[in-house]
PDB file of N, CA, C and O in Angstrom:
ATOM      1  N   UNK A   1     -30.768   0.221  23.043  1.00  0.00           N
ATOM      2  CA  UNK A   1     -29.676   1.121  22.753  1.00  0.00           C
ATOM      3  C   UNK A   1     -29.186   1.805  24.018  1.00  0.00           C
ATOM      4  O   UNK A   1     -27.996   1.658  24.296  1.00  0.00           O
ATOM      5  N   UNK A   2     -30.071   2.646  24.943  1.00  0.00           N
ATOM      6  CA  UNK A   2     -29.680   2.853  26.000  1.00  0.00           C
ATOM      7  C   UNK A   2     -28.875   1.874  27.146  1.00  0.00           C
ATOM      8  O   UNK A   2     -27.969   2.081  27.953  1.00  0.00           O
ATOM      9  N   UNK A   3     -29.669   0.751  26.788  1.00  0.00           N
ATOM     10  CA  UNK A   3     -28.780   0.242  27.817  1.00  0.00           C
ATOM     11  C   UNK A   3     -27.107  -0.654  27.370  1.00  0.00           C
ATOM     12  O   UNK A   3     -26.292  -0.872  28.267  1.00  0.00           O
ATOM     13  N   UNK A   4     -26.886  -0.987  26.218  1.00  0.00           N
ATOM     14  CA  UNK A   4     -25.680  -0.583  25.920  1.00  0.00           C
ATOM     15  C   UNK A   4     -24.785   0.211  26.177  1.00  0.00           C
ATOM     16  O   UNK A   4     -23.695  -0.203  26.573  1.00  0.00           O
ATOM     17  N   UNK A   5     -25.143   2.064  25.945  1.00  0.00           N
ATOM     18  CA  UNK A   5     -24.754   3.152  26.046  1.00  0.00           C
ATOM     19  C   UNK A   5     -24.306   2.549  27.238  1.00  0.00           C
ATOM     20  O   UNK A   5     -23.260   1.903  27.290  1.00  0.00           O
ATOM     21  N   UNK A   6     -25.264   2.784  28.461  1.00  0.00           N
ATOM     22  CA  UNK A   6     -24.593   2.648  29.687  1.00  0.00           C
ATOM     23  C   UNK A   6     -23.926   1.293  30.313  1.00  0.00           C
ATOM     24  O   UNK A   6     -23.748   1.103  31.516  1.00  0.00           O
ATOM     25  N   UNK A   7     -23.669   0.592  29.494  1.00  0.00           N
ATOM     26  CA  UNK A   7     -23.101  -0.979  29.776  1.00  0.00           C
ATOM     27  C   UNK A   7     -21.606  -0.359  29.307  1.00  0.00           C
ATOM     28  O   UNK A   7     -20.618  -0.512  30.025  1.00  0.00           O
ATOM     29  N   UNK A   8     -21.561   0.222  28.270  1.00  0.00           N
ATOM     30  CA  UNK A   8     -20.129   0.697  27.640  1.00  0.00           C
ATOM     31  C   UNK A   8     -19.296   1.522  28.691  1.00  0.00           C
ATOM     32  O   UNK A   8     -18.116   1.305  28.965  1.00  0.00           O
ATOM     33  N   UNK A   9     -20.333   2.800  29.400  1.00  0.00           N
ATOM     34  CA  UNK A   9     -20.253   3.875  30.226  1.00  0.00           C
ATOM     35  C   UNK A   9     -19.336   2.802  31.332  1.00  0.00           C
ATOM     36  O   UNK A   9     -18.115   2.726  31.468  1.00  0.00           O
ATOM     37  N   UNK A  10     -20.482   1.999  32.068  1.00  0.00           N
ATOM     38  CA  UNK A  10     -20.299   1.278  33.209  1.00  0.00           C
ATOM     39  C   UNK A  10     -18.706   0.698  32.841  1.00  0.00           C
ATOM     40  O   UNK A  10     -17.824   1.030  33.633  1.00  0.00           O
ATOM     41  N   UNK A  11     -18.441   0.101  32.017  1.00  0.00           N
ATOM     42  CA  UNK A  11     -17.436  -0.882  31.647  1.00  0.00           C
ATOM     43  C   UNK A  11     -16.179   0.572  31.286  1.00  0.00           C
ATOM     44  O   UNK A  11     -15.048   0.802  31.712  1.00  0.00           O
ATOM     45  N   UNK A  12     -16.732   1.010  30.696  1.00  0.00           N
ATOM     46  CA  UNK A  12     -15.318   1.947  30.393  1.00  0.00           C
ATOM     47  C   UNK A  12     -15.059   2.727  31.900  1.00  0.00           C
ATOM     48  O   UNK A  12     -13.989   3.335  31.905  1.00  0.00           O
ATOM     49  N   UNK A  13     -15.644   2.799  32.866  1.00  0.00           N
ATOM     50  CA  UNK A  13     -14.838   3.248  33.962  1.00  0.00           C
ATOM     51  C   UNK A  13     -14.576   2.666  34.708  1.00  0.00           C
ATOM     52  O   UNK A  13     -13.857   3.162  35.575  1.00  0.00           O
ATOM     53  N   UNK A  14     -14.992   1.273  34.828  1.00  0.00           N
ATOM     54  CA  UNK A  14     -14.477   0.256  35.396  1.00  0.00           C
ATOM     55  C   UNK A  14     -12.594   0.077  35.423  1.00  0.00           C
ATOM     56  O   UNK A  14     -11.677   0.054  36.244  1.00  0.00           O
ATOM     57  N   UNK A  15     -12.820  -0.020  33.911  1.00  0.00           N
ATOM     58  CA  UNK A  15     -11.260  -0.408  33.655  1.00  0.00           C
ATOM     59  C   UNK A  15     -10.389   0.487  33.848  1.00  0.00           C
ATOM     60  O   UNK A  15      -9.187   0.274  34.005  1.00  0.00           O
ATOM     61  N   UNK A  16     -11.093   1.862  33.849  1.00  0.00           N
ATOM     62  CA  UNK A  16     -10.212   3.270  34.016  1.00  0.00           C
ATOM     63  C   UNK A  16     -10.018   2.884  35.359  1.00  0.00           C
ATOM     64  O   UNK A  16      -8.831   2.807  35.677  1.00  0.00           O
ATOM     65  N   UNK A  17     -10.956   2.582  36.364  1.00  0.00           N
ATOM     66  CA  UNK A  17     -10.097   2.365  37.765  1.00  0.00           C
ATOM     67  C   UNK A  17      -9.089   1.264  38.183  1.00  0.00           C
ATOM     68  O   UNK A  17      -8.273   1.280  39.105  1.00  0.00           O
ATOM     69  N   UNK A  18      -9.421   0.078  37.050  1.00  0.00           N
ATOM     70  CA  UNK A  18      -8.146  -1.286  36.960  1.00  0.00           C
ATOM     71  C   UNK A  18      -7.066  -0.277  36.967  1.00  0.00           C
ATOM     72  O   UNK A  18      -6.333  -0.052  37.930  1.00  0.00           O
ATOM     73  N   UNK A  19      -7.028   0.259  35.923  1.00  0.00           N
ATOM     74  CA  UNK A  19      -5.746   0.152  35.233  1.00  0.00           C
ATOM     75  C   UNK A  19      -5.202   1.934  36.117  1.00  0.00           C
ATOM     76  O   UNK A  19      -3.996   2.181  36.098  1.00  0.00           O
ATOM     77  N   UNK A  20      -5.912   2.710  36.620  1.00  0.00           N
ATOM     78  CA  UNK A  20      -5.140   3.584  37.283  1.00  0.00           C
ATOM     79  C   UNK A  20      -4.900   3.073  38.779  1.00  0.00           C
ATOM     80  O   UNK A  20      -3.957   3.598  39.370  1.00  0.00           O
ATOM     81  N   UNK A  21      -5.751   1.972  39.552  1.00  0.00           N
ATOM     82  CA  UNK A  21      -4.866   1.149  40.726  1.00  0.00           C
ATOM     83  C   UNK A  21      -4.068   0.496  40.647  1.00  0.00           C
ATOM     84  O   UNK A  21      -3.602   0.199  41.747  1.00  0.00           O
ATOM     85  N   UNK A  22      -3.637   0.091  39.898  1.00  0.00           N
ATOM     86  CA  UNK A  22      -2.627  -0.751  39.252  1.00  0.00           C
ATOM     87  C   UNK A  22      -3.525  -2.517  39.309  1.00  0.00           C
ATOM     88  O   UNK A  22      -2.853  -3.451  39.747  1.00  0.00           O
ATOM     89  N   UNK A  23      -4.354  -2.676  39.048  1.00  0.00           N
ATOM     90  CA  UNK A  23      -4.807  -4.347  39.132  1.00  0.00           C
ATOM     91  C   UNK A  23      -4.711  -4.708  37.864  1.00  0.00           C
ATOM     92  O   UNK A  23      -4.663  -5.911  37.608  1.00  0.00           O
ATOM     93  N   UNK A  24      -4.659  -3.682  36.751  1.00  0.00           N
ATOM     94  CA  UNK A  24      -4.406  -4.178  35.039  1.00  0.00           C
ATOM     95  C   UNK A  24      -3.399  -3.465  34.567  1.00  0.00           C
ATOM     96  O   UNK A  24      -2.921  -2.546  35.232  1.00  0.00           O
ATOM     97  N   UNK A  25      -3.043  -3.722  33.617  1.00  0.00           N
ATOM     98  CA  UNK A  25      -1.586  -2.797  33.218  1.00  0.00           C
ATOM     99  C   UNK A  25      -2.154  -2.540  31.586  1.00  0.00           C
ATOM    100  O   UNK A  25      -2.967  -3.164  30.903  1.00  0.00           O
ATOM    101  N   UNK A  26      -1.597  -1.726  31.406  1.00  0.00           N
ATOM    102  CA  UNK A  26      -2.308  -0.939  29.951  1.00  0.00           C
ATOM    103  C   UNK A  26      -2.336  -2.072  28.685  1.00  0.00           C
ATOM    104  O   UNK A  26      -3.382  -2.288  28.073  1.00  0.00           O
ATOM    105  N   UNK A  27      -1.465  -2.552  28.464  1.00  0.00           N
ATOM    106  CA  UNK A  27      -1.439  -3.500  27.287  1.00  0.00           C
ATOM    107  C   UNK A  27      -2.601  -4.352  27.390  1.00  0.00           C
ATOM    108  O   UNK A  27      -3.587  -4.307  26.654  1.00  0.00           O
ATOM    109  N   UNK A  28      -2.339  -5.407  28.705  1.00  0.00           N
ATOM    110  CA  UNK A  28      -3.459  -6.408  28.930  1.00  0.00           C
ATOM    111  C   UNK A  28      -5.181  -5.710  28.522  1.00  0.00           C
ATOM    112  O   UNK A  28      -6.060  -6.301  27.896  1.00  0.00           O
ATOM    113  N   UNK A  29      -5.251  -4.282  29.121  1.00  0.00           N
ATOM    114  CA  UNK A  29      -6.643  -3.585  28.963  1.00  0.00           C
ATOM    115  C   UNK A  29      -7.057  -3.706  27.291  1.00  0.00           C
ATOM    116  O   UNK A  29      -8.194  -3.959  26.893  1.00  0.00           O
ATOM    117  N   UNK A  30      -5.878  -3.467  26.428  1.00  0.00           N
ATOM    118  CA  UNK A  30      -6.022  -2.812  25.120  1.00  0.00           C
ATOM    119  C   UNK A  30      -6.338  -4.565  24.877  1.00  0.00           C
ATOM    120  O   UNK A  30      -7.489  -4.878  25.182  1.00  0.00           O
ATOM    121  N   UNK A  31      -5.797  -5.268  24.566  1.00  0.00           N
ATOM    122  CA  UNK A  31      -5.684  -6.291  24.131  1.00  0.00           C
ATOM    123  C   UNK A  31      -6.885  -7.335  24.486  1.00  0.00           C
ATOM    124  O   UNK A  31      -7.135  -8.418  23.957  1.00  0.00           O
ATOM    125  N   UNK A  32      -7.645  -6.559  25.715  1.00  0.00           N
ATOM    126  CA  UNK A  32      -9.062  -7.288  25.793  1.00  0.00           C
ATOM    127  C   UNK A  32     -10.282  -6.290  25.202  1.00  0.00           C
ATOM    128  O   UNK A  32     -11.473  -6.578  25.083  1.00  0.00           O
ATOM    129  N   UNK A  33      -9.594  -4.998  24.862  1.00  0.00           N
ATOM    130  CA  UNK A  33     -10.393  -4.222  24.340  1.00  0.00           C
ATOM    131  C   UNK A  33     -10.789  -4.521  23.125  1.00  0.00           C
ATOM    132  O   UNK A  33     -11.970  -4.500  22.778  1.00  0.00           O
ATOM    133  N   UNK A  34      -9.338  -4.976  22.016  1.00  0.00           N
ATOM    134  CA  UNK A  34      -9.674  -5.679  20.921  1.00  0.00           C
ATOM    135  C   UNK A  34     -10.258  -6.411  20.477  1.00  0.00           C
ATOM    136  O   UNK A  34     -10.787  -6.294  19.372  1.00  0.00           O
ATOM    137  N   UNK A  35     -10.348  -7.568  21.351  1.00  0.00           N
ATOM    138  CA  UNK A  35     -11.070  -9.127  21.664  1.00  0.00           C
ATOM    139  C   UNK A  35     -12.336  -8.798  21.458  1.00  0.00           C
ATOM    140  O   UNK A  35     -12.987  -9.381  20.592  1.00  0.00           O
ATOM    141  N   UNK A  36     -13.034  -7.511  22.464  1.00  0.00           N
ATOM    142  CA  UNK A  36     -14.346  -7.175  22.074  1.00  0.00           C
ATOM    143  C   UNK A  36     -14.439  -6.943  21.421  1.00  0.00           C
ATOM    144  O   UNK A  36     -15.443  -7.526  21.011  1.00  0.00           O
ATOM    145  N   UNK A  37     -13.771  -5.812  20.087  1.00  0.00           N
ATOM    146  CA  UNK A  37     -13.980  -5.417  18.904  1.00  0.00           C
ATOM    147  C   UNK A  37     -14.097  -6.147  17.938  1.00  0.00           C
ATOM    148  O   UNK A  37     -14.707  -5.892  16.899  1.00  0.00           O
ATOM    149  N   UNK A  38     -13.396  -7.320  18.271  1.00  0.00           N
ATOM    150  CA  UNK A  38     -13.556  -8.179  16.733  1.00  0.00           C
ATOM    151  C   UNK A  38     -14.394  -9.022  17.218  1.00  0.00           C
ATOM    152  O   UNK A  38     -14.915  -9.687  16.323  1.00  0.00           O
ATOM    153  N   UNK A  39     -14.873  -9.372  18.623  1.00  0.00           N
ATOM    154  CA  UNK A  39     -15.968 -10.395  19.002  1.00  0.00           C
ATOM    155  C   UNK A  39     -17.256  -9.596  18.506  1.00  0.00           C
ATOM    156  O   UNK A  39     -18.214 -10.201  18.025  1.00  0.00           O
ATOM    157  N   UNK A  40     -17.241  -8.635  18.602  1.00  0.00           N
ATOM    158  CA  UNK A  40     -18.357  -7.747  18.279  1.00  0.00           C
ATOM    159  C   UNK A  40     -18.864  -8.137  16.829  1.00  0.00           C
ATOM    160  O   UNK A  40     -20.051  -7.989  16.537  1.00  0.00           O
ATOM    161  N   UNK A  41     -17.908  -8.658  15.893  1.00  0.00           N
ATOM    162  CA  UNK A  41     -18.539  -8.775  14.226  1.00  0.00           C
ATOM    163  C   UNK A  41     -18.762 -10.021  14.087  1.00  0.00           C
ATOM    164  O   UNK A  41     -19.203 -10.304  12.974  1.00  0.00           O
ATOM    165  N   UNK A  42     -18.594 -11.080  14.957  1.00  0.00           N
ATOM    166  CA  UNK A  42     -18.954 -12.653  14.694  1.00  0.00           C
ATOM    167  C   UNK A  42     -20.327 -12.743  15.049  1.00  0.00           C
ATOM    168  O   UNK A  42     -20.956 -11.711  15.281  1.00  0.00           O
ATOM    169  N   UNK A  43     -20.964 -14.076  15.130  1.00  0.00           N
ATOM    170  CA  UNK A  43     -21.949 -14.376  15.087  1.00  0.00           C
ATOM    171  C   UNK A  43     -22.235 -14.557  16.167  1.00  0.00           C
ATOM    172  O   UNK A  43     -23.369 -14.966  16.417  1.00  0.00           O
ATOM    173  N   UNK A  44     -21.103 -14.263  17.421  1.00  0.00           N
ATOM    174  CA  UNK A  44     -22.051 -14.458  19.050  1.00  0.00           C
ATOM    175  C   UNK A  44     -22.236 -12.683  19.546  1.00  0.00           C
ATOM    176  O   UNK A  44     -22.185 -12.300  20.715  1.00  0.00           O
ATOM    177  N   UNK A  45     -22.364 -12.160  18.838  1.00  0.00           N
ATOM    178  CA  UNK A  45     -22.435 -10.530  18.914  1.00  0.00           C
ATOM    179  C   UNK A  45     -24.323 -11.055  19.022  1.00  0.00           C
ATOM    180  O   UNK A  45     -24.717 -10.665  20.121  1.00  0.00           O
ATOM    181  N   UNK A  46     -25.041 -11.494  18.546  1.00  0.00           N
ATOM    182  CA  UNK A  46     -26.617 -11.237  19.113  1.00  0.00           C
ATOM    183  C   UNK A  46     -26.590 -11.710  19.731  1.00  0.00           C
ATOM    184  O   UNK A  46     -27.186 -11.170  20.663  1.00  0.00           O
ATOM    185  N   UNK A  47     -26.089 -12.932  20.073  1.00  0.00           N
ATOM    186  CA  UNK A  47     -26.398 -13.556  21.304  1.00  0.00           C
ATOM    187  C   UNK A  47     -26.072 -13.305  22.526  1.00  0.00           C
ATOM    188  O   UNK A  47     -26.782 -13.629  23.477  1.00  0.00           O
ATOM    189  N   UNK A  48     -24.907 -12.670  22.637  1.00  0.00           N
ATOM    190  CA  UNK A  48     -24.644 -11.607  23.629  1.00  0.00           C
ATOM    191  C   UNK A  48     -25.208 -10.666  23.685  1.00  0.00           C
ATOM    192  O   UNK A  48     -25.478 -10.436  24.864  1.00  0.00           O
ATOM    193  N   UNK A  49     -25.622  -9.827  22.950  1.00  0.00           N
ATOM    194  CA  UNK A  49     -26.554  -9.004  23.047  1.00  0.00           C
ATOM    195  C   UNK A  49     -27.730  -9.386  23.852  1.00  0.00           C
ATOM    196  O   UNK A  49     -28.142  -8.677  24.770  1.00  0.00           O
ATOM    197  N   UNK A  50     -28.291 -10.550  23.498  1.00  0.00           N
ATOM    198  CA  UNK A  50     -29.651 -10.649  23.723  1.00  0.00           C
ATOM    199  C   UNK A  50     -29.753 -11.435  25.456  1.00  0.00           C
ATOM    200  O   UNK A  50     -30.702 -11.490  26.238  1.00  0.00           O
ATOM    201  N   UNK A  51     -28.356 -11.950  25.566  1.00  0.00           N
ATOM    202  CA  UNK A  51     -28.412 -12.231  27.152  1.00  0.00           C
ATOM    203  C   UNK A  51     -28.175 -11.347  28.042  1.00  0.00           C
ATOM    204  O   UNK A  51     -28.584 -11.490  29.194  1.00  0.00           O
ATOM    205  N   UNK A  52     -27.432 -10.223  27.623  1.00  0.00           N
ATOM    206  CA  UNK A  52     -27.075  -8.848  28.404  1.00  0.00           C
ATOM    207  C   UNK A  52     -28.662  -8.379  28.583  1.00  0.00           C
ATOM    208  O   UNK A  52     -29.111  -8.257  29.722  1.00  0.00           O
ATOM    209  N   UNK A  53     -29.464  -8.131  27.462  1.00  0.00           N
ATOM    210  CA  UNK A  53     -30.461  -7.672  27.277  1.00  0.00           C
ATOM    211  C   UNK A  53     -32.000  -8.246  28.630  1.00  0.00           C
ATOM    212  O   UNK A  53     -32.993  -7.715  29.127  1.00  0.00           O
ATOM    213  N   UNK A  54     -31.245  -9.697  28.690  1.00  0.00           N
ATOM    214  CA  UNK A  54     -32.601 -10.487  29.579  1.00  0.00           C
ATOM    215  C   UNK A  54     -31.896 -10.208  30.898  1.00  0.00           C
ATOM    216  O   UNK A  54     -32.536  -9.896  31.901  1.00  0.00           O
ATOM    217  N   UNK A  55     -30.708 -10.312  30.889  1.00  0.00           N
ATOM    218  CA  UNK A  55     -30.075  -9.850  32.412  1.00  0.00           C
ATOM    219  C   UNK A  55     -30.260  -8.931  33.174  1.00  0.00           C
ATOM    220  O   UNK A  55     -30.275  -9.041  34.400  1.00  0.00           O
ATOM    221  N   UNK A  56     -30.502  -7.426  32.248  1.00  0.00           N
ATOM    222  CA  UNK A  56     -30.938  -6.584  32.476  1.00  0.00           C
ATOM    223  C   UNK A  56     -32.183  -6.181  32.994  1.00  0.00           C
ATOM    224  O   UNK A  56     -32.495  -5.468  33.948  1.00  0.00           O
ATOM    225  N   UNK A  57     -32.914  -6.890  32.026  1.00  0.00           N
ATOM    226  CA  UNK A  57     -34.628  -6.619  32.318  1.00  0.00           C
ATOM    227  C   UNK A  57     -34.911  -7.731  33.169  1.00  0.00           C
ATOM    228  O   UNK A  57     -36.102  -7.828  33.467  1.00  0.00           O
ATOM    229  N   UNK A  58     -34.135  -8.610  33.649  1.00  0.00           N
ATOM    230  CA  UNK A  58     -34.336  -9.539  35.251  1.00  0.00           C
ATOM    231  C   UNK A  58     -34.106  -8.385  36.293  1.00  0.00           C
ATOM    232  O   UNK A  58     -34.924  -7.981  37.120  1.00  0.00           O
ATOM    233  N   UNK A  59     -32.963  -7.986  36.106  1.00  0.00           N
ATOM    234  CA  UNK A  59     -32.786  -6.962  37.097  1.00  0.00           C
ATOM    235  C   UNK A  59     -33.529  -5.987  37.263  1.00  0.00           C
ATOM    236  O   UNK A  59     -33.543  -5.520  38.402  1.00  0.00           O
ATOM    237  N   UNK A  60     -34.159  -5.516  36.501  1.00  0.00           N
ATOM    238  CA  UNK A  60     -34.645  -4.205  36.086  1.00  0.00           C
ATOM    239  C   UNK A  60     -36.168  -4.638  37.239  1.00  0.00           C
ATOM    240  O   UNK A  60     -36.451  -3.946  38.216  1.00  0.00           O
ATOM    241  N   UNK A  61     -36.727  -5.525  36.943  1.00  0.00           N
ATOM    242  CA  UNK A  61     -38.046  -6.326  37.733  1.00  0.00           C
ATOM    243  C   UNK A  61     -37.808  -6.172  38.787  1.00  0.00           C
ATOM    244  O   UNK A  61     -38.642  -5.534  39.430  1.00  0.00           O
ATOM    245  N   UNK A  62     -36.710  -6.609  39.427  1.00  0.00           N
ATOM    246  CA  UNK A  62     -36.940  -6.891  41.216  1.00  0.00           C
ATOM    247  C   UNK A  62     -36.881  -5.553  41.928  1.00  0.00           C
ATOM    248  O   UNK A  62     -37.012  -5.499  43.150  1.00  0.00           O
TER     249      UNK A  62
END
């Protein structure tokens, strides 16, 4: 759970700096924002989960 929290954190200010340098423009942001939202209720929602999850704890090791 935590590391979600801060995957969301990380990612939501990411795009806050796209889109206030100008490298994304607001629509394009929203419209991949959605993509996650509804990718989020299919059936590759664990499996993403669970590779974010090993990516993490690779990293987390070294």
């Amino acid at each position: 759970m935590a590391v979600s929290i801060s995957a969301v954190v990380l990612l939501g200010i990411l795009v806050f700096v796209l889109i206030r340098g100008g490298s994304v423009r607001l629509l394009p942001a929203l419209t991949c924002a959605g993509f996650g939202f509804f990718l989020a209720s299919t059936g590759a929602a664990p499996l993403i989960t669970t590779a974010i999850g090993t990516v993490t704890g690779w990293i987390s090791s070294i």
